[in-house]
PDB file of N, CA, C and O in Angstrom:
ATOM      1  N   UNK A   1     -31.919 -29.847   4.219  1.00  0.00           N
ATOM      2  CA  UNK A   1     -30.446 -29.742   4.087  1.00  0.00           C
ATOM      3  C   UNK A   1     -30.097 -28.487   3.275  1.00  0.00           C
ATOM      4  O   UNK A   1     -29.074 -27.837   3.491  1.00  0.00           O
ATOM      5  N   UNK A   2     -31.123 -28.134   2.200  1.00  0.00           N
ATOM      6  CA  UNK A   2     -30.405 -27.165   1.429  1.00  0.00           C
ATOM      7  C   UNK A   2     -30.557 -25.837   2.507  1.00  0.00           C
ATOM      8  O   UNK A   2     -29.493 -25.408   2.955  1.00  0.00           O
ATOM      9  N   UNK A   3     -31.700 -25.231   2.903  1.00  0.00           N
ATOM     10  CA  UNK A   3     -31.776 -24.598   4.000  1.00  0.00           C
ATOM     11  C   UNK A   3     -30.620 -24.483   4.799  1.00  0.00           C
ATOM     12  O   UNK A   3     -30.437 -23.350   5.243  1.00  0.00           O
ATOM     13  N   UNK A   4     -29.755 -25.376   5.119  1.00  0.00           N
ATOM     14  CA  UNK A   4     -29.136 -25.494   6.244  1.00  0.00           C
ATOM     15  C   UNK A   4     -27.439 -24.644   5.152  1.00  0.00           C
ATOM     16  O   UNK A   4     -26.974 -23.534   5.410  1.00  0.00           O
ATOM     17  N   UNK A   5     -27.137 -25.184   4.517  1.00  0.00           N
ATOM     18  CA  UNK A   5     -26.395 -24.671   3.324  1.00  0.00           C
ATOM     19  C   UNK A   5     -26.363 -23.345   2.990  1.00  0.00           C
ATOM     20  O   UNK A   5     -25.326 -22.684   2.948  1.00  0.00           O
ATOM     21  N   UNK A   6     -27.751 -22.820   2.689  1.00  0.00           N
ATOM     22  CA  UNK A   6     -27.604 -21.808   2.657  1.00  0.00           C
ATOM     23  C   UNK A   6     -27.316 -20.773   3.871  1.00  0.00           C
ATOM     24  O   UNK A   6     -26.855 -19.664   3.602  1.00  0.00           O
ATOM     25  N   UNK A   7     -27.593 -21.149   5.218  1.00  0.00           N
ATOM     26  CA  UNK A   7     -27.397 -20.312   6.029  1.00  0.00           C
ATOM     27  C   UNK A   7     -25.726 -20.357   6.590  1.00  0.00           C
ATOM     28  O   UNK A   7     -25.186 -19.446   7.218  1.00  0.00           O
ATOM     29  N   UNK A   8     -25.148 -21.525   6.229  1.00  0.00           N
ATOM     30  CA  UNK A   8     -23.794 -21.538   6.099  1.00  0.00           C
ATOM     31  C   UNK A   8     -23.465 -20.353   5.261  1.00  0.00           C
ATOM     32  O   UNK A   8     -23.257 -19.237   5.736  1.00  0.00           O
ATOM     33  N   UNK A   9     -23.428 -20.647   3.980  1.00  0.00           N
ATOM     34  CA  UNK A   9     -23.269 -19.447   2.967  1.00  0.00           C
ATOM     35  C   UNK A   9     -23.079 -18.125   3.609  1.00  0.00           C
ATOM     36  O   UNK A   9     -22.152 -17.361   3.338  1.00  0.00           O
ATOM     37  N   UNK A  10     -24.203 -17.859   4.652  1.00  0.00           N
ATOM     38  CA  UNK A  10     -24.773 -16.631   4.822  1.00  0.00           C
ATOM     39  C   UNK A  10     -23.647 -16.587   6.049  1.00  0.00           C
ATOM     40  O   UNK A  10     -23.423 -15.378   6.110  1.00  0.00           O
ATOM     41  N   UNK A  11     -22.961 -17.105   6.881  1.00  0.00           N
ATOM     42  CA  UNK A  11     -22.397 -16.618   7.904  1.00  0.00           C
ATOM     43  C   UNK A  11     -20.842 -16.399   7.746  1.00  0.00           C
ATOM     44  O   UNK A  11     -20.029 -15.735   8.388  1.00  0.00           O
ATOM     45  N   UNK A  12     -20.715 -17.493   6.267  1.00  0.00           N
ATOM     46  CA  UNK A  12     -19.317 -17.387   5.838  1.00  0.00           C
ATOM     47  C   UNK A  12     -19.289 -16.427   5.355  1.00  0.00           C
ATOM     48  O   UNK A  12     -18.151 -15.966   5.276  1.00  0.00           O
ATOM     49  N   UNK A  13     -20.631 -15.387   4.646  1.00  0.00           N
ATOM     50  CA  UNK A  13     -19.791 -14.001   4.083  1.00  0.00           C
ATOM     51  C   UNK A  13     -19.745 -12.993   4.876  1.00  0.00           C
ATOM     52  O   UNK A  13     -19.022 -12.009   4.720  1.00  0.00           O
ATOM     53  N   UNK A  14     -20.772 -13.247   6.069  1.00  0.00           N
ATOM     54  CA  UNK A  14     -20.702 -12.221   7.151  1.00  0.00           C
ATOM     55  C   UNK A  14     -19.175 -12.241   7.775  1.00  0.00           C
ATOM     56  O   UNK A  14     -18.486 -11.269   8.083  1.00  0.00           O
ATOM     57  N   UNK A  15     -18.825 -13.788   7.878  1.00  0.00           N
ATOM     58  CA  UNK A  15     -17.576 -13.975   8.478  1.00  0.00           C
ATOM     59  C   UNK A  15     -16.666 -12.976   8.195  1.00  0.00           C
ATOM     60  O   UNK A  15     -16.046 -12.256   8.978  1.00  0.00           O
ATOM     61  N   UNK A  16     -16.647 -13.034   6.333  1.00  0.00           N
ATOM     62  CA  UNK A  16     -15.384 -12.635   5.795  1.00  0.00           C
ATOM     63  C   UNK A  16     -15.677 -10.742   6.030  1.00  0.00           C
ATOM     64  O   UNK A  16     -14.873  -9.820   6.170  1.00  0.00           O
ATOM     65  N   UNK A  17     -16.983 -10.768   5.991  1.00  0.00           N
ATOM     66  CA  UNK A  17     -17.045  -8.933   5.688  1.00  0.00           C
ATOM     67  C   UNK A  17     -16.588  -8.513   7.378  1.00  0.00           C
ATOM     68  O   UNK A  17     -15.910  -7.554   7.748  1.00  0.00           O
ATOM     69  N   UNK A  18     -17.029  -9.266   7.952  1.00  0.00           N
ATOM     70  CA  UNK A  18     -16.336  -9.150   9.767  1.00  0.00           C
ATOM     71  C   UNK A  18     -14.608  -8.954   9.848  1.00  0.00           C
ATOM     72  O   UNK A  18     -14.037  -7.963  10.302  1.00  0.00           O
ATOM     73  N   UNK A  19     -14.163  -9.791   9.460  1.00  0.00           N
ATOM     74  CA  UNK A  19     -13.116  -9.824   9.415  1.00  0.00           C
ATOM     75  C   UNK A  19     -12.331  -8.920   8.636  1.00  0.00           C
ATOM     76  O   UNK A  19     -11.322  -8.363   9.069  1.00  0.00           O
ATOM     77  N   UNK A  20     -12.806  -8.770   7.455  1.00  0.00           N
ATOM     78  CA  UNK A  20     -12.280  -6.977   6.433  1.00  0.00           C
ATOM     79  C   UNK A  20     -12.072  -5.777   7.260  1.00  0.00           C
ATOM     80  O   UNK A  20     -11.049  -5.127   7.044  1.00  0.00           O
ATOM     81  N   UNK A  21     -12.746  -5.454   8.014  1.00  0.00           N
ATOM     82  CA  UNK A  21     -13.057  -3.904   9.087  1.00  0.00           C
ATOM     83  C   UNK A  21     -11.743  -4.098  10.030  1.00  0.00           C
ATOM     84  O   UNK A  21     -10.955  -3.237  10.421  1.00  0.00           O
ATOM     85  N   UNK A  22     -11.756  -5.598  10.287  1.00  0.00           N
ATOM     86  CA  UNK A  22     -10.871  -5.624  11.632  1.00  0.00           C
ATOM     87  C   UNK A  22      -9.185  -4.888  11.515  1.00  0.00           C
ATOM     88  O   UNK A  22      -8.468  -4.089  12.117  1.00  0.00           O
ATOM     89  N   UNK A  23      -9.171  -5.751  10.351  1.00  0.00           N
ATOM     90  CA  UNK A  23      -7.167  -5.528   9.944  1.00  0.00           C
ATOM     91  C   UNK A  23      -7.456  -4.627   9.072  1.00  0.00           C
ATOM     92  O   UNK A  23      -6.603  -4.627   8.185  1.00  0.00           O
ATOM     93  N   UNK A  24      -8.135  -3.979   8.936  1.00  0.00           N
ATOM     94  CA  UNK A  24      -8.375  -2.258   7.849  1.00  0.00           C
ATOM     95  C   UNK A  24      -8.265  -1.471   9.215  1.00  0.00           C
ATOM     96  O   UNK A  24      -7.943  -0.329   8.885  1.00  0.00           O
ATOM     97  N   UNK A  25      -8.334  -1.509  10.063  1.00  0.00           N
ATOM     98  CA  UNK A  25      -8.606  -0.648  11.401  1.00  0.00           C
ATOM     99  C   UNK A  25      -6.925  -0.363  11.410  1.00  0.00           C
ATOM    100  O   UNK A  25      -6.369   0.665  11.024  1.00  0.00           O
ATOM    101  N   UNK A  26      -6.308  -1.547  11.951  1.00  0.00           N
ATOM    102  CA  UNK A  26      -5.057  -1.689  12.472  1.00  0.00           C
ATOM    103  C   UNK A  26      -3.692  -1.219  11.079  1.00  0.00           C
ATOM    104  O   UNK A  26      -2.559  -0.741  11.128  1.00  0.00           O
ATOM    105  N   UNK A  27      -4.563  -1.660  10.029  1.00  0.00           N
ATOM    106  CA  UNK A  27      -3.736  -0.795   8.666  1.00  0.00           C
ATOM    107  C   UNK A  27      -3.815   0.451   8.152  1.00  0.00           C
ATOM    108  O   UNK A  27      -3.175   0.877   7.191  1.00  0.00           O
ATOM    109  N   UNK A  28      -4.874   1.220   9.026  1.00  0.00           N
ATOM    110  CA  UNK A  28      -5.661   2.308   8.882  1.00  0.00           C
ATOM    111  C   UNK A  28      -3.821   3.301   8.807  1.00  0.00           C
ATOM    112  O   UNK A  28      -3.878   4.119   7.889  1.00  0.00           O
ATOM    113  N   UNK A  29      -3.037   3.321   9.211  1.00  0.00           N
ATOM    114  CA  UNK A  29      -2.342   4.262   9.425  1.00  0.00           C
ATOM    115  C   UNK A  29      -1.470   3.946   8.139  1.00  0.00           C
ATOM    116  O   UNK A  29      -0.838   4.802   7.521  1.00  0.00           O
ATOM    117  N   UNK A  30      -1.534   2.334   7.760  1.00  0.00           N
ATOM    118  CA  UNK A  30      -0.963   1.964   6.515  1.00  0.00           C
ATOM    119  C   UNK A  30      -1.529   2.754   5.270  1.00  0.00           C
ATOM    120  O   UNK A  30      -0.919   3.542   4.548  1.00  0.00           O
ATOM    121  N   UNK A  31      -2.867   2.340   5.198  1.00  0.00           N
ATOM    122  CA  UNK A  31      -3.317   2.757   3.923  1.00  0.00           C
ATOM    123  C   UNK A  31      -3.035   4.066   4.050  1.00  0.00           C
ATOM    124  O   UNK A  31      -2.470   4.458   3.029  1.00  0.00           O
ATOM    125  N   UNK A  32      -3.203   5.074   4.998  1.00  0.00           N
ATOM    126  CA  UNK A  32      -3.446   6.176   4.718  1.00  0.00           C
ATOM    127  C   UNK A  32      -2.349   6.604   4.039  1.00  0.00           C
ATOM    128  O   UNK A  32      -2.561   7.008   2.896  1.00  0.00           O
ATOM    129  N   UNK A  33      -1.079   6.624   4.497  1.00  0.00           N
ATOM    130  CA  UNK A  33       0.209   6.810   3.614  1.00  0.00           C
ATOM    131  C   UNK A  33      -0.072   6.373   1.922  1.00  0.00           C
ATOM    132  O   UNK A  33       0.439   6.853   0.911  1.00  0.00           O
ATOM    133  N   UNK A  34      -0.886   5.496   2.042  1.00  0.00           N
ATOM    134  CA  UNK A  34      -0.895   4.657   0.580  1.00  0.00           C
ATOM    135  C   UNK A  34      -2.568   5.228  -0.085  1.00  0.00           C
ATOM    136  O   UNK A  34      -2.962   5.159  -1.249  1.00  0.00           O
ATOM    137  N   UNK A  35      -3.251   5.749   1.065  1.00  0.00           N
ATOM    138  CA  UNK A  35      -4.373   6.544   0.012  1.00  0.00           C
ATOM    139  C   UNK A  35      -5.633   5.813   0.609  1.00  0.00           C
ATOM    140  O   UNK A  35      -5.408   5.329   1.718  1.00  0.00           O
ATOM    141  N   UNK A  36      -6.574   5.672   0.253  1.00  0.00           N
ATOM    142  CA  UNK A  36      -8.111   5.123   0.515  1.00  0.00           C
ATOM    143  C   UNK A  36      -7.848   3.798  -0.663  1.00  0.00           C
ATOM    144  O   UNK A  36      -7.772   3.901  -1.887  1.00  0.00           O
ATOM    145  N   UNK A  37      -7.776   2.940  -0.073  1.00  0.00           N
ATOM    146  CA  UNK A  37      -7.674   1.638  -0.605  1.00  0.00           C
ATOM    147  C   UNK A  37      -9.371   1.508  -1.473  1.00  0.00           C
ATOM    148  O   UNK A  37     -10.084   2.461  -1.790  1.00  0.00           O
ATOM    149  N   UNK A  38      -9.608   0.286  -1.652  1.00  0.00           N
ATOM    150  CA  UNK A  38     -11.035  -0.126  -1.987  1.00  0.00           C
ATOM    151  C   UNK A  38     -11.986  -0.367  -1.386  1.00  0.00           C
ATOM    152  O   UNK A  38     -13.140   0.058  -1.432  1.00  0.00           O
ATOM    153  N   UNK A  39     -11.096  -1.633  -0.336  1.00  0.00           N
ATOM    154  CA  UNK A  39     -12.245  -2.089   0.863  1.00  0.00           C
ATOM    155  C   UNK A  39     -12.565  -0.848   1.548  1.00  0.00           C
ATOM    156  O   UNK A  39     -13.519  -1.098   2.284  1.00  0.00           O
ATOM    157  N   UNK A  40     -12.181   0.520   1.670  1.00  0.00           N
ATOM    158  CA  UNK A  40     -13.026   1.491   2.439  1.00  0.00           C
ATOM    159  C   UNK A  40     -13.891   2.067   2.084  1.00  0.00           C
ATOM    160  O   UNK A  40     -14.609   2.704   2.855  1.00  0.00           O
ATOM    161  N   UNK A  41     -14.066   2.013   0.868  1.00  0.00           N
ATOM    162  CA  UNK A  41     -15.082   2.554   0.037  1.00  0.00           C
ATOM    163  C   UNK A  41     -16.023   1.878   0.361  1.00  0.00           C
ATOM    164  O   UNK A  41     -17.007   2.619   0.350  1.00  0.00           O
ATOM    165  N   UNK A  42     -16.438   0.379   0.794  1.00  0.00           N
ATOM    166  CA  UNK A  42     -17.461  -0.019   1.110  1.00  0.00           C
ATOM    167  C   UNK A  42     -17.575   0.640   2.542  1.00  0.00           C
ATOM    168  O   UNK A  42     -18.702   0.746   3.027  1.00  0.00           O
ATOM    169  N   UNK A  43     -16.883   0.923   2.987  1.00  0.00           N
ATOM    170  CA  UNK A  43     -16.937   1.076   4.970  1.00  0.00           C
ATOM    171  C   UNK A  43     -16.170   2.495   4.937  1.00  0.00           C
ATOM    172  O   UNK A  43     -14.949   2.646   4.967  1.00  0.00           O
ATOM    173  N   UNK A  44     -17.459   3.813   4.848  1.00  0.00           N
ATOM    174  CA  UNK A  44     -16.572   4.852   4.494  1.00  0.00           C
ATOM    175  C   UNK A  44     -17.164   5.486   6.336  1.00  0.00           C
ATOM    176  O   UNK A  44     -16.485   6.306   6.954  1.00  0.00           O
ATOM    177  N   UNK A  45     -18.340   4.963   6.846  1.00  0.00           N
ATOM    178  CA  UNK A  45     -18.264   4.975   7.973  1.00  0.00           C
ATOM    179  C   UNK A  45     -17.352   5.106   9.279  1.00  0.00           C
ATOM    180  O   UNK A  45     -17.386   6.080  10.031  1.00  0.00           O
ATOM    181  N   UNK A  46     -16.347   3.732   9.477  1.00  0.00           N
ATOM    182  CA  UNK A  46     -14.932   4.200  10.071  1.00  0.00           C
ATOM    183  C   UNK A  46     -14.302   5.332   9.737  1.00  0.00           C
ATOM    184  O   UNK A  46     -13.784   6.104  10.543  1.00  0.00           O
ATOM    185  N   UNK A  47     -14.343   5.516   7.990  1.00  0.00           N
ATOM    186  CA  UNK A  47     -13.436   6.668   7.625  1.00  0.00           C
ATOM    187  C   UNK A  47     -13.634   8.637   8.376  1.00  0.00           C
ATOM    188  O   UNK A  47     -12.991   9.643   8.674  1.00  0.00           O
ATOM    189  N   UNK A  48     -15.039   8.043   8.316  1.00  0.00           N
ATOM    190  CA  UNK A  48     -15.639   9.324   9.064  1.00  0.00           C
ATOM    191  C   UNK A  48     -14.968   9.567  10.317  1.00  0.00           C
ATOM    192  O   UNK A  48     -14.158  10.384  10.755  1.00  0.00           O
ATOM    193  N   UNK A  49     -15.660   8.461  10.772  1.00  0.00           N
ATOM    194  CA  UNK A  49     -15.361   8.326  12.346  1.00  0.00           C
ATOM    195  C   UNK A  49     -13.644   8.980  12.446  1.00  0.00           C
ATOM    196  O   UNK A  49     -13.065   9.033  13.531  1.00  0.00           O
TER     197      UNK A  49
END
């Protein structure tokens, strides 16, 4: 069971880091007016792009 727990763990943070990129994409024209937020600093990749 704990096994099983932990791999929960593991998909709920993939979940959430999945989901960060998505609506940073579509705000991309937001932030930029407003600057390089935080969350891009982890994902400076897109920024390149």
């Amino acid at each position: 069971l704990y096994e099983e727990r932990e791999d929960g763990d593991v998909v709920n943070c993939q979940n959430q880091r999945a989901a960060s990129p998505e609506p940073s994409r579509v705000s991309l024209k937001s932030d930029e007016s407003m600057g390089v937020p935080i969350a891009f600093s982890d994902k400076t990749v897109p920024f390149n792009h």
